[in-house]
N, C-alpha and C positions, 0 to 999 in steps of 0.2 A: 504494500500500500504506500509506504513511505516513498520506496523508487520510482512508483507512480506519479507519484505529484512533483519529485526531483523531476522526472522525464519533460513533466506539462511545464513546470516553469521554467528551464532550458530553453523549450520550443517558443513560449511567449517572448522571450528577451533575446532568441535570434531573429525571430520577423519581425521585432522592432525595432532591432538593428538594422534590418535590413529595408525597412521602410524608412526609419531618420536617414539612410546616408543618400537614398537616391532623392528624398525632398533637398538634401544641400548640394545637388551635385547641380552645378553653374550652370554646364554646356545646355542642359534640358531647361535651363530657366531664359536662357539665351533665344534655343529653337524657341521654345511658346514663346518669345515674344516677338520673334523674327514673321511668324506666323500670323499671331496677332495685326499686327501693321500689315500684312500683305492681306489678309481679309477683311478692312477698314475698320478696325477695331480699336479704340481706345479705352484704356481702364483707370479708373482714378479710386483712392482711397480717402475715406471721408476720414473727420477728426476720430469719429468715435469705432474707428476698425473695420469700418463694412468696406465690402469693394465692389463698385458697378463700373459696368464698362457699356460704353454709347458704340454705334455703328456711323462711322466717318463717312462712309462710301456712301 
């Protein structure tokens, strides 16, 4: 029972790992926004954290 739940919380804090590193990985923050612009897309952030984006085109 015990290695059981060693086993689950191993697995929880690799696909967390594995999801924080590709949120700060630059290059993909690069393309979405290279992309963005080419679809007439602009996104602005308000004061209080929200983010909307308008269509340029």
């Amino acid at each position: 029972m015990r290695t059981r739940i060693v086993k689950v919380i191993l697995m929880i804090i690799l696909g967390m790992s594995a999801v924080s590193c590709s949120l700060f990985d630059s290059n993909e923050w690069r393309e979405a926004h290279r992309r963005s612009v080419e679809h007439g897309r602009t996104c602005y952030e308000r004061a209080n954290g929200s983010i909307y984006c308008k269509d340029t085109k």
